[in-house]
VEXVEX-115184 format. One line per field, with one value per residue (C-alpha): residue number from 1; residue in three letters; x, y, z. Coordinates in Angstrom, 1 decimal, decimal comma, always signed. Layout:
BEGIN
nr c(NUM_...) .
rest c(ALA_...) .
east c(X_...) .
north c(Y_...) .
up c(Z_...) .
***
This chain:
BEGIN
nr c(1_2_3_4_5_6_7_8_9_10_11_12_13_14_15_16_17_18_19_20_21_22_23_24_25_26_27_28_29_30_31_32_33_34_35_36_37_38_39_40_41_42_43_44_45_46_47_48_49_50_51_52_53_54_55_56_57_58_59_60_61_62_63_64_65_66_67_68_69_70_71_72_73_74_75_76_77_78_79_80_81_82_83_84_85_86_87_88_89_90_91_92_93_94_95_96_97_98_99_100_101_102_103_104_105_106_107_108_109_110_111_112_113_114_115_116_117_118_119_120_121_122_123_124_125_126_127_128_129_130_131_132_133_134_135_136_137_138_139_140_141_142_143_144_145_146_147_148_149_150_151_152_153_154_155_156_157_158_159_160_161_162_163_164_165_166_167_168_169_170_171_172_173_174_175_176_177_178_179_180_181_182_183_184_185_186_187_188_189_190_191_192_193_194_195_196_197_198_199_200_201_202_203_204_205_206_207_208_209_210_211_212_213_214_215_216_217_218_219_220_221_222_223_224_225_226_227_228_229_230_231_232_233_234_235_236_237_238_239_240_241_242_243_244_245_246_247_248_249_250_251_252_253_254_255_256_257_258_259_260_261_262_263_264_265_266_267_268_269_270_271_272_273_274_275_276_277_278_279_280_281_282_283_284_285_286_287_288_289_290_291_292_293_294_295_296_297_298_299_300_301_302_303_304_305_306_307_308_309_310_311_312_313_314_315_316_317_318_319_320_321_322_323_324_325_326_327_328_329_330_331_332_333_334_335_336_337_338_339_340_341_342_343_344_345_346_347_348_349_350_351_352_353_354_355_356_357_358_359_360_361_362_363_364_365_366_367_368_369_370_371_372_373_374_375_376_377_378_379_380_381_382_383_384_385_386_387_388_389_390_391_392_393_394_395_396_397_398_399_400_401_402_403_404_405_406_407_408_409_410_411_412_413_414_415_416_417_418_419_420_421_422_423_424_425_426_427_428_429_430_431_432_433_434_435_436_437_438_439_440_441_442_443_444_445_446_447_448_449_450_451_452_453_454_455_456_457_458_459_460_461_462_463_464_465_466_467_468_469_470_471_472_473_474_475_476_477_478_479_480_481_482_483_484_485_486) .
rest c(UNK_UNK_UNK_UNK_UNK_UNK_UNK_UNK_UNK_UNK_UNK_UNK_UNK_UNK_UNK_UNK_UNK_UNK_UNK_UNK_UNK_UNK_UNK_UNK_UNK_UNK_UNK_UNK_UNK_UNK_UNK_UNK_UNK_UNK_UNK_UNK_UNK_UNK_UNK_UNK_UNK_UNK_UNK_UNK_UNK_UNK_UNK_UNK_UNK_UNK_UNK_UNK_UNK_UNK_UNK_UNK_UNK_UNK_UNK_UNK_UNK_UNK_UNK_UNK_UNK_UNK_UNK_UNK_UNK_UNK_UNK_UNK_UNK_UNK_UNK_UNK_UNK_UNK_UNK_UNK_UNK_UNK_UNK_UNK_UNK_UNK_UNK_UNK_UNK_UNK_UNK_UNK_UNK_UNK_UNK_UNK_UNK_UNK_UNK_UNK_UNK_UNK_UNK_UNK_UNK_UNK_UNK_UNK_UNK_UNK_UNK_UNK_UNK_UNK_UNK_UNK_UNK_UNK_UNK_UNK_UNK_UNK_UNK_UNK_UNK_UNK_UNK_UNK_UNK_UNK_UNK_UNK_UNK_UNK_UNK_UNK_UNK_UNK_UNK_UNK_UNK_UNK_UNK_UNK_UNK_UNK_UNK_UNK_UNK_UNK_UNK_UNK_UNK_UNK_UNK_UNK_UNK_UNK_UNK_UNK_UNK_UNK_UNK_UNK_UNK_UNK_UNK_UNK_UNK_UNK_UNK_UNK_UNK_UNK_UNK_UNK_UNK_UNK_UNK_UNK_UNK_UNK_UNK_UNK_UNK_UNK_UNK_UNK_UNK_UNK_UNK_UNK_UNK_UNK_UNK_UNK_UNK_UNK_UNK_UNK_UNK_UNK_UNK_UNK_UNK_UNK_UNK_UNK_UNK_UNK_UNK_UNK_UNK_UNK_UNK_UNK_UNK_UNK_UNK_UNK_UNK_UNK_UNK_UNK_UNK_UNK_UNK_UNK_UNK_UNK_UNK_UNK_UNK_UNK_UNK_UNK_UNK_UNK_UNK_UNK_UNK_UNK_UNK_UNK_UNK_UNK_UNK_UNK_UNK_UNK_UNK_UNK_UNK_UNK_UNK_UNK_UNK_UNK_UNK_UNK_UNK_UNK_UNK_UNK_UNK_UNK_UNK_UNK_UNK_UNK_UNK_UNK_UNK_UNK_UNK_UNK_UNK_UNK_UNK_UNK_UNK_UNK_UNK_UNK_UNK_UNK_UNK_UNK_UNK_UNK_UNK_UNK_UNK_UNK_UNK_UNK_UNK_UNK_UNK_UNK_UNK_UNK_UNK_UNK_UNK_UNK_UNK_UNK_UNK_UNK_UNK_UNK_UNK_UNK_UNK_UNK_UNK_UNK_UNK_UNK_UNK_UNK_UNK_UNK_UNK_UNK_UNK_UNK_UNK_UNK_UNK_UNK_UNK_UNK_UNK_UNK_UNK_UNK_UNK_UNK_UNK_UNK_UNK_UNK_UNK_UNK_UNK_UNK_UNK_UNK_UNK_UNK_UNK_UNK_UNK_UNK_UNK_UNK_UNK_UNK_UNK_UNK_UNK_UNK_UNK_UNK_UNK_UNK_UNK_UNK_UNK_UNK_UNK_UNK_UNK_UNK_UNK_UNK_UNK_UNK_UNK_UNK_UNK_UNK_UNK_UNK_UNK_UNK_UNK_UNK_UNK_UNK_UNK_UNK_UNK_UNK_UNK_UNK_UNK_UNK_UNK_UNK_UNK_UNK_UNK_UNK_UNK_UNK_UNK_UNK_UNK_UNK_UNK_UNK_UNK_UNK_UNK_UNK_UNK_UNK_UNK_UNK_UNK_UNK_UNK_UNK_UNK_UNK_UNK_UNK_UNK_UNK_UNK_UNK_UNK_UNK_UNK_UNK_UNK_UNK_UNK_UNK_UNK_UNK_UNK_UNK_UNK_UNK_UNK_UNK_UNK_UNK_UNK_UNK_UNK_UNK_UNK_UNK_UNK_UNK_UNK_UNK_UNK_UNK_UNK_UNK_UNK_UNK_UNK_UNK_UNK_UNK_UNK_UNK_UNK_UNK_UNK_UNK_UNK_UNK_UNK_UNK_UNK_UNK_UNK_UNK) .
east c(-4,5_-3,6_-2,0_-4,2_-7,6_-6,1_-5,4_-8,7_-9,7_-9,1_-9,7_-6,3_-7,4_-4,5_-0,5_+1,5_+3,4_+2,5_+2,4_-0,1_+2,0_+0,5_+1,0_+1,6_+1,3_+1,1_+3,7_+4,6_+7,4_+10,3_+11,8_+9,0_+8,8_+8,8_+9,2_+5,8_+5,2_+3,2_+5,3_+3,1_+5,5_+3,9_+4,8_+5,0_+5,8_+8,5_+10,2_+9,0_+8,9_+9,9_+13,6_+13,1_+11,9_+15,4_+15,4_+12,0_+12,4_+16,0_+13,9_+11,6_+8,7_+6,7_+5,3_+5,4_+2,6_+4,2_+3,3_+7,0_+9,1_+12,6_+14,7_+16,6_+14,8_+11,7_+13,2_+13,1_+9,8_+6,5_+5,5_+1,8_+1,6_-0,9_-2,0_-1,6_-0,2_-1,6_-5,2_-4,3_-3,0_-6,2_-8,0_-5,8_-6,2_-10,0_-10,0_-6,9_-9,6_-12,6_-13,9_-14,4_-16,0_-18,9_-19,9_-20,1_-21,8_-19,0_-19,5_-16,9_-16,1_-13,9_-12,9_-10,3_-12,0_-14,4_-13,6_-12,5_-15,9_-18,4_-16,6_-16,4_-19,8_-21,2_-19,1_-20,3_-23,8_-24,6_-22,6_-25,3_-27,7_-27,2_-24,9_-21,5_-19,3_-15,7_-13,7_-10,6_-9,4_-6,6_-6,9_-7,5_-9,2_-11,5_-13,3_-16,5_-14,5_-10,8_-8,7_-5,9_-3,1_-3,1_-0,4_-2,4_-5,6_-6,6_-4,3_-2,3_-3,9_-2,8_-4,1_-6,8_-7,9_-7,1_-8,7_-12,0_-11,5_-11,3_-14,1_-16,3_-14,7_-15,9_-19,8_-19,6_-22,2_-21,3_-17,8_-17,0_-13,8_-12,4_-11,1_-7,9_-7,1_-3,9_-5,3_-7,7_-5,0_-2,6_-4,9_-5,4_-8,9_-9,1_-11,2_-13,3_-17,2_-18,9_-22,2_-22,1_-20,1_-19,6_-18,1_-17,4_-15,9_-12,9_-10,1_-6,5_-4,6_-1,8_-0,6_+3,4_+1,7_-1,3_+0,8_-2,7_-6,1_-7,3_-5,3_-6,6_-10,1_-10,5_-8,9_-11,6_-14,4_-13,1_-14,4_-17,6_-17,3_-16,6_-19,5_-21,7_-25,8_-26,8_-24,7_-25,8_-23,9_-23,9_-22,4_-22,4_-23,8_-22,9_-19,7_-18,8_-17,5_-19,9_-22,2_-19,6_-18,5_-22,2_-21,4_-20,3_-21,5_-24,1_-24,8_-28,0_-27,4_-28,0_-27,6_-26,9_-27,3_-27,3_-28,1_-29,7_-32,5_-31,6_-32,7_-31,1_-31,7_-29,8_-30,2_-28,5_-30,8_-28,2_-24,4_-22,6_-19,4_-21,4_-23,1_-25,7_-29,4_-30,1_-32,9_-32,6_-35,3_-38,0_-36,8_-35,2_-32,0_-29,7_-25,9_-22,5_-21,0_-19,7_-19,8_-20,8_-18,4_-20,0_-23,3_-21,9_-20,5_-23,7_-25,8_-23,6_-24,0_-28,0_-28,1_-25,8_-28,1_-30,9_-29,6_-29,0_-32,3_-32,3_-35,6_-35,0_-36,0_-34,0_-31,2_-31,6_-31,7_-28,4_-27,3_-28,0_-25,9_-22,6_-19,7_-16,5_-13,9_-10,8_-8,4_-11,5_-12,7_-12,0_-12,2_-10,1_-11,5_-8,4_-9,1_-8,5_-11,8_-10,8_-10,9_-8,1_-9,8_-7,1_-7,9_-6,2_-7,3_-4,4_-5,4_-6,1_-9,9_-10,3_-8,2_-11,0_-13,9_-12,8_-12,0_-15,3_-17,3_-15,2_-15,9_-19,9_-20,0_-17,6_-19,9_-17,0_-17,1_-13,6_-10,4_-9,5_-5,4_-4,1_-1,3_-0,1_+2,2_+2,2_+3,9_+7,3_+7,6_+4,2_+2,7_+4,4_+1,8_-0,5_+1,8_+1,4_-2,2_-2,5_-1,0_-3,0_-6,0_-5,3_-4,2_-7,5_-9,7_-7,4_-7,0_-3,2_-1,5_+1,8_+3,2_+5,8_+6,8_+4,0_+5,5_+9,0_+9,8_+13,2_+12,6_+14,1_+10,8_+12,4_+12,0_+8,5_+7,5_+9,2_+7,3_+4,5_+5,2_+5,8_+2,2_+1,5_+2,0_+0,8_-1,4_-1,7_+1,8_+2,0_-0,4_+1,7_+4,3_+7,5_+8,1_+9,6_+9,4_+5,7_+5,5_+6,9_+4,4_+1,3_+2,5_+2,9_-0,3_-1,7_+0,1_-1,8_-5,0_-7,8_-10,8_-13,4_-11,0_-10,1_-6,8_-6,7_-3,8_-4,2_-2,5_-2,3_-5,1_-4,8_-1,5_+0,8_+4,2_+6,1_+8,4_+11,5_+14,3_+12,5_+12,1_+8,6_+8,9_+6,2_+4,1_+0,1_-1,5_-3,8_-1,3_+0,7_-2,3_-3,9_-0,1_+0,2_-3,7_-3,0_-0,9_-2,9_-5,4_-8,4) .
north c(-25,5_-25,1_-21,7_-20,7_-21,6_-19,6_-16,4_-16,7_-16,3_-12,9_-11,7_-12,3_-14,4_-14,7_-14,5_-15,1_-18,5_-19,1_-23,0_-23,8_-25,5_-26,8_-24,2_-25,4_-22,0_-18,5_-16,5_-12,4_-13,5_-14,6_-15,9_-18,6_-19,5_-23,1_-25,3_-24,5_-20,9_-18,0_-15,3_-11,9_-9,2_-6,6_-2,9_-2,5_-0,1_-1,4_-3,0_-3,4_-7,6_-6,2_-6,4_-10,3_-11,3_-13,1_-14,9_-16,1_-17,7_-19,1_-21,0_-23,0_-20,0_-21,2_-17,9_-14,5_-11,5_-8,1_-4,8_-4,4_-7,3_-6,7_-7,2_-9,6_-12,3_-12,3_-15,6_-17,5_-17,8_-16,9_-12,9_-12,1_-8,1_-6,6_-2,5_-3,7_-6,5_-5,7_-6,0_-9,1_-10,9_-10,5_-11,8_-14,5_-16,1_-15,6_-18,3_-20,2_-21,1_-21,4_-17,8_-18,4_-14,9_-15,7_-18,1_-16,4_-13,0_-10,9_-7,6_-5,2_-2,2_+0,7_+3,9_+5,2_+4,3_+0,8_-1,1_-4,2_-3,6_-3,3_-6,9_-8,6_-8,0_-8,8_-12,6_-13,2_-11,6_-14,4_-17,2_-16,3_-16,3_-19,8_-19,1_-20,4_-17,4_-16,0_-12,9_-11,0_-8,3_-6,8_-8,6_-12,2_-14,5_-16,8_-19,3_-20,7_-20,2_-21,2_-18,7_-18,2_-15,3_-12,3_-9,8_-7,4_-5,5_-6,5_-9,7_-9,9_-11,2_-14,8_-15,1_-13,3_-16,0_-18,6_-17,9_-17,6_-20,2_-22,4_-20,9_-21,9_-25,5_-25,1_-24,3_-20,7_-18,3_-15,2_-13,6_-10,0_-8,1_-4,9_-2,9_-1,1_+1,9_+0,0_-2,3_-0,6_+1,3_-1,9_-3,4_-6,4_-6,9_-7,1_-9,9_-10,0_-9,5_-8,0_-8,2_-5,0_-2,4_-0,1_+2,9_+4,7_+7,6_+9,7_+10,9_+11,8_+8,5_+6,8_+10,0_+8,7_+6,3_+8,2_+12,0_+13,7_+13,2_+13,6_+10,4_+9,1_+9,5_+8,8_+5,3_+4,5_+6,0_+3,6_+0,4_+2,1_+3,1_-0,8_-1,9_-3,8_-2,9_-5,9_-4,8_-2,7_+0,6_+1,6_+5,0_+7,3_+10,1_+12,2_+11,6_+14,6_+12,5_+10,1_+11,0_+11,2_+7,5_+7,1_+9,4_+7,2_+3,9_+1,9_-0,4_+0,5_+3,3_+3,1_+5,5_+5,6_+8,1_+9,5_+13,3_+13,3_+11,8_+8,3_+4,8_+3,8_+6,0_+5,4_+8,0_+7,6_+7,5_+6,4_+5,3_+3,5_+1,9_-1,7_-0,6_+1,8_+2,0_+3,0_+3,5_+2,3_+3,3_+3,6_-0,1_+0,3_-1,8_-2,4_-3,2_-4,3_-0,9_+2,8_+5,8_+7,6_+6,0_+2,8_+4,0_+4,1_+1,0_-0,6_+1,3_+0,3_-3,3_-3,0_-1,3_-4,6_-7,0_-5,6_-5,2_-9,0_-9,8_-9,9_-9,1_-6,0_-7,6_-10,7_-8,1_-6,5_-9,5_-10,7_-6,6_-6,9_-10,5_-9,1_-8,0_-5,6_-6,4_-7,7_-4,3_-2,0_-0,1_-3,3_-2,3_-3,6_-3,0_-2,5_-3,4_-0,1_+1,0_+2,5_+1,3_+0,9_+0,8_-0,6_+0,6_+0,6_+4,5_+5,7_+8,6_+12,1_+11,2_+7,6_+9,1_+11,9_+9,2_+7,3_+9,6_+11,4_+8,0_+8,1_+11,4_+10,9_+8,2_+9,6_+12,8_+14,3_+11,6_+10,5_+11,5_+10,6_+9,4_+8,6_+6,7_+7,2_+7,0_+7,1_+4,7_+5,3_+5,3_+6,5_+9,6_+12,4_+14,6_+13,3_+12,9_+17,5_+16,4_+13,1_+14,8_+17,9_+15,6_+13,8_+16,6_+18,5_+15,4_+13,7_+15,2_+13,2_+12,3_+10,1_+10,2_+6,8_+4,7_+2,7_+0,8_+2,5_+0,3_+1,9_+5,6_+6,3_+6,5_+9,9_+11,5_+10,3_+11,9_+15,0_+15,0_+14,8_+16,9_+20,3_+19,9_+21,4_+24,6_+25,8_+23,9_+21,4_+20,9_+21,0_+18,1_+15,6_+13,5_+11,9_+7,8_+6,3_+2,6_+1,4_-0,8_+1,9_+4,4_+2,2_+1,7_+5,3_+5,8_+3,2_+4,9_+8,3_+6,5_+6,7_+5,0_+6,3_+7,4_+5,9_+5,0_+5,1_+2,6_+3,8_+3,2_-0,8_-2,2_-6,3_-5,9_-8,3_-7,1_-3,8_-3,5_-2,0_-2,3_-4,8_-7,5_-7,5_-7,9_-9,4_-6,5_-6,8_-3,8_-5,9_-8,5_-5,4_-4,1_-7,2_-7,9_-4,9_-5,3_-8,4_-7,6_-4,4_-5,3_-3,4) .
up c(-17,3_-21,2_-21,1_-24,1_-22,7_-19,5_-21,7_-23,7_-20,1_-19,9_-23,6_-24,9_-28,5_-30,6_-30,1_-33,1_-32,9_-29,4_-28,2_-25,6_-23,2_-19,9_-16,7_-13,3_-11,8_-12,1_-10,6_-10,2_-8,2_-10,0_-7,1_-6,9_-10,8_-11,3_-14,2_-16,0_-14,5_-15,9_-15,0_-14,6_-14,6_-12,5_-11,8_-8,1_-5,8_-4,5_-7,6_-11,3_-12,1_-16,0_-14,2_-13,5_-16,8_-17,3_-14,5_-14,4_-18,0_-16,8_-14,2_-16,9_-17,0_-20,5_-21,0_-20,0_-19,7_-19,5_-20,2_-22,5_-24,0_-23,6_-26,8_-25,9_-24,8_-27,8_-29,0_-25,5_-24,8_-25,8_-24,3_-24,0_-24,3_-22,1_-21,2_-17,2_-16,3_-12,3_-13,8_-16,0_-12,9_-11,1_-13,9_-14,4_-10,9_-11,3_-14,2_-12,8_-9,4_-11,1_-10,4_-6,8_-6,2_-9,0_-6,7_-3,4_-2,1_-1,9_-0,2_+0,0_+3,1_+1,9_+4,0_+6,8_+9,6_+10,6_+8,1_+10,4_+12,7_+10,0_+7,6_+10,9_+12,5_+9,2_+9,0_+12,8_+11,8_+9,0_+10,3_+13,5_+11,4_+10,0_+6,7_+6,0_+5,4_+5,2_+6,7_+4,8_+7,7_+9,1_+12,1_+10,9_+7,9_+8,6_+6,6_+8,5_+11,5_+10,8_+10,8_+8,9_+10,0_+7,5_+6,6_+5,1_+4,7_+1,8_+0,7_-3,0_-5,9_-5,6_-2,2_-2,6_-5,0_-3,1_+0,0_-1,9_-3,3_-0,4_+1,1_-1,5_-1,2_+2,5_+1,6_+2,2_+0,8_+2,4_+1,9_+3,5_+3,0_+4,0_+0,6_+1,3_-0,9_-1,9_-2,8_-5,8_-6,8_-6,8_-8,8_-6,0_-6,7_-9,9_-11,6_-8,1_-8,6_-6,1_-4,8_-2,4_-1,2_+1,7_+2,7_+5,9_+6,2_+5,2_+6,6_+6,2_+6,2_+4,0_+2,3_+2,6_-0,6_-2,3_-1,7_-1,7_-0,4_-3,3_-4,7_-1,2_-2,2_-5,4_-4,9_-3,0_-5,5_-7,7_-5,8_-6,3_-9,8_-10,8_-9,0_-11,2_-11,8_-9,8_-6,7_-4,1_-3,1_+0,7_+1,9_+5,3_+4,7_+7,2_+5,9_+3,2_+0,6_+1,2_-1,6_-3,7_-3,9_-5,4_-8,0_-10,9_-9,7_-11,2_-8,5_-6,2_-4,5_-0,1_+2,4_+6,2_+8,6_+12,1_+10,9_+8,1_+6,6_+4,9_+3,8_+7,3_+10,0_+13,7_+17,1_+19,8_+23,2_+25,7_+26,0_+29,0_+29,0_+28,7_+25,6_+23,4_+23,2_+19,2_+17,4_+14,2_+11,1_+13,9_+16,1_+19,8_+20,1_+23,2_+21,8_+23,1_+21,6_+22,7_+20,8_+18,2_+15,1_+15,9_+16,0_+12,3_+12,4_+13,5_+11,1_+8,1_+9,0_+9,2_+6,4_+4,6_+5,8_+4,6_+1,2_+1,6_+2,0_+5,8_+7,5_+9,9_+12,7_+12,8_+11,7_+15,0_+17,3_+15,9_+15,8_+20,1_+20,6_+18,9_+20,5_+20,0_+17,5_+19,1_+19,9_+19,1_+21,9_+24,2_+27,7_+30,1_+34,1_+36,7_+40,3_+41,7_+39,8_+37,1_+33,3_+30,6_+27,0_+24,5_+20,6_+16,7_+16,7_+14,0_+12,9_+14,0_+13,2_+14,8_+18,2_+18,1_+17,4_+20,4_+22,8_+22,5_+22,8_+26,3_+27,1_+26,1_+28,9_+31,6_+31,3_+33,3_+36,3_+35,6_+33,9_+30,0_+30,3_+26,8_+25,7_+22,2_+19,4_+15,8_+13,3_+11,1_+7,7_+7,5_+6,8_+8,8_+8,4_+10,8_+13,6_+15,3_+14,5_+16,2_+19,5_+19,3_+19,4_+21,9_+24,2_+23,4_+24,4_+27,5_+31,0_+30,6_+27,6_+27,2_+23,7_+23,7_+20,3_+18,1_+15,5_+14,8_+11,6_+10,6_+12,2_+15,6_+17,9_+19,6_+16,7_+15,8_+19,4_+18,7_+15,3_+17,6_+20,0_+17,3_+17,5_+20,9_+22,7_+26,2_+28,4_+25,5_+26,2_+29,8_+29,8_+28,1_+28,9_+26,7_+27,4_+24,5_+25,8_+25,8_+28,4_+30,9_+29,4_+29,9_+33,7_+33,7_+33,1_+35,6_+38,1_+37,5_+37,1_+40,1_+40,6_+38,0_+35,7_+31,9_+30,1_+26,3_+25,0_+21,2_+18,0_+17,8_+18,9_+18,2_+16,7_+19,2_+18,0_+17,4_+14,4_+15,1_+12,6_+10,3_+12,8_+14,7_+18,7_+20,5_+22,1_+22,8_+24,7_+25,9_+27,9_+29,3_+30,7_+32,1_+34,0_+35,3_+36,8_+38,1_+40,7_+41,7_+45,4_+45,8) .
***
């Protein structure tokens, strides 16, 4: 592409005595710069690409786009001067594929908690019903059913781009994405347009990045606020900063509720371990799902479909047919009669979401064991409140090492553990190495009872040290049960 038709792209009409060379690429990376790169310099968090200018011109970049030309360098190639080079970016790869999103119905989920559930349900919902559709999640992108492996919740710009991209090469019409908070505030989602959007819920999360929950919040008010007219704008209500994502937004404005009244309406009649009976706007459903938080889950996904166009009760055929998420709330049945439920539950609200779905079924038939951690690097904060939780809620708890990264896991615990006093404290048990603590817990475990494995869910590695060990919950548990006899 001519690098001025790709600037025009985005706005940018005239630079003085630029040439309009051909580009090959466009880069923020100037690592990756080729011969023929646009080189982006973008302000991260990490570094600031205004320190690589240099070297991305010294590997054949024809332009750059930067927020401040350095001095040096204004005679070696042509600069394109921009407010935010984070937002240009975004733009840029919109035009650079064609404006993949344009073409597809993009809906977006937002908040703390369900985000994975709700984007994933919907994907399996309209590929059920006969549509061609895509999936960007934490656990996995998909496109019509491939999958591709995925590093983050919401991907970087460029392969953001290009994963839409292919997915409207593949046919899709349908494309459903979970929204991190980085990833408004990082700009990652800019020149996307959006056909919906959801949010959950909110709760403290990611404050080693945002600092306050304010910051937290309004990062994810901004998805809504960008919304366009023709969009629609679906929010928990129960939730109370629900109504406030709604507050600026001109898209159509939904609601969904278990409390209060609402365009979507859900009650809970009954809950077992093999699933829910709902009510939902007035229609009796039976679904594959436990507790309350996906009650919400469910009800957010109803609510999606309709706003699609779906008829309600086709919604709620294809509602009763889906299953659980991989590593959310999946239950795992020992032989010795009792049940190990592995989940990603981390943070103080999603431990307290699923442990009182478990408690709602046991109805105090069985005992609530509960292995946990909490990850390092991460917001410190959370860590007394996780354990206080989790010791309020379990009859056992074993606090043992999540995902380390470069903190020393005995210190995480005892970060934990200066949450808890008395019998909170005489309840709880310190096993740094997870395996040992999920055998631990399957040793204490009788018939009837329940072990929570929280924290990773359908992560299969820990990272310790910068280098990610295989580890998966769910094979440690299914081991150990297979050499347990009746």
């Amino acid at each position: 592409m001519k690098l001025k038709l790709l600037i025009e792209s985005v706005g940018i009409q005239d630079v003085p005595g630029m040439d309009n060379p051909e580009v090959t690429n466009i880069q923020p990376d100037s690592r990756k710069v080729t011969a023929g790169s646009l080189f982006v310099a973008v302000r991260g968090t990490a570094a600031d690409g205004h320190a690589y200018i240099e070297n991305a011109v010294e590997k054949g970049a024809v332009a750059v786009v930067c927020e401040e030309v350095p001095e040096a360098l204004k005679a070696k190639t042509t600069f394109i001067v921009v407010k935010d080079s984070a937002d240009v970016l975004g733009k840029l790869m919109a035009a650079w594929y064609d404006y993949p999103s344009d073409q597809l119905i993009l809906v977006g989920v937002t908040g703390t908690n369900g985000k994975t559930t709700i984007a994933t349900l919907l994907y399996e919902m309209f590929r059920e019903m006969g549509h061609k559709a895509g999936l960007i999640s934490t656990v996995c992108n998909y496109i019509d059913g491939e999958a591709f492996p995925t590093d983050h919740t919401t991907p970087d710009a460029l392969v953001l781009h290009a994963l839409l991209a292919q997915m409207v090469e593949a046919g899709c019409e349908y494309a459903f994405m979970e929204i991190s908070s980085h990833a408004v505030d990082q700009k990652r989602i800019s020149g996307l347009s959006f056909d919906g959007g959801i949010f959950t819920n909110l709760t403290r999360d990611h404050l080693d990045y945002h600092k306050t929950v304010n910051n937290y919040l309004q990062a994810k008010k901004k998805f809504f606020d960008n919304l366009p007219a023709t969009a629609f704008a679906l929010t928990n209500l129960d939730d109370k900063n629900g109504s406030v994502m709604l507050q600026n937004t001109a898209a159509r404005k939904l609601t969904y509720s278990l409390r209060a009244m609402a365009d979507f309406k859900g009650k809970i009649i009954e809950s077992h371990f093999e699933g829910t009976e709902l009510l939902i706007n007035g229609q009796d459903v039976m679904v594959h799902f436990v507790g309350r938080f996906n009650a919400y889950n469910l009800l957010a996904v109803y609510g999606a479909a309709i706003a699609l166009g779906k008829e309600p009760e086709e919604v709620l055929v294809v509602l009763s047919t889906l299953r659980s998420v991989s590593g959310r709330f999946e239950t795992i049945p020992s032989p010795l009669g009792y049940t190990a439920i592995v989940d990603y539950a981390h943070t103080p609200d999603a431990l307290v979401n699923v442990l009182n779905g478990i408690r709602e079924v046991l109805a105090n038939r069985g005992r609530i064991i509960t292995v946990v951690g909490a990850g390092g690097n991460r917001d410190k904060g959370k860590r007394p409140i996780m354990a206080k939780e989790a010791a309020c809620l379990s009859d056992q708890v074993i606090l043992t090492s999540d995902n380390p990264r470069f903190e020393d896991p005995d210190d995480i615990i005892n970060d934990m553990v200066s949450g808890l006093a008395g019998a909170d404290l005489d309840r709880t048990l310190c096993i740094t190495d997870r395996t040992q603590a999920i055998k631990t817990a399957a040793a204490l475990a009788k018939k009837g009872d329940v072990i929570l494995v929280a924290g990773k869910g359908h992560e299969d590695y820990q990272d310790i040290k910068g280098v990610k060990h295989h580890f998966d919950d769910r094979e440690k548990l299914r081991e150990l049960f297979a050499t347990q006899q009746r």
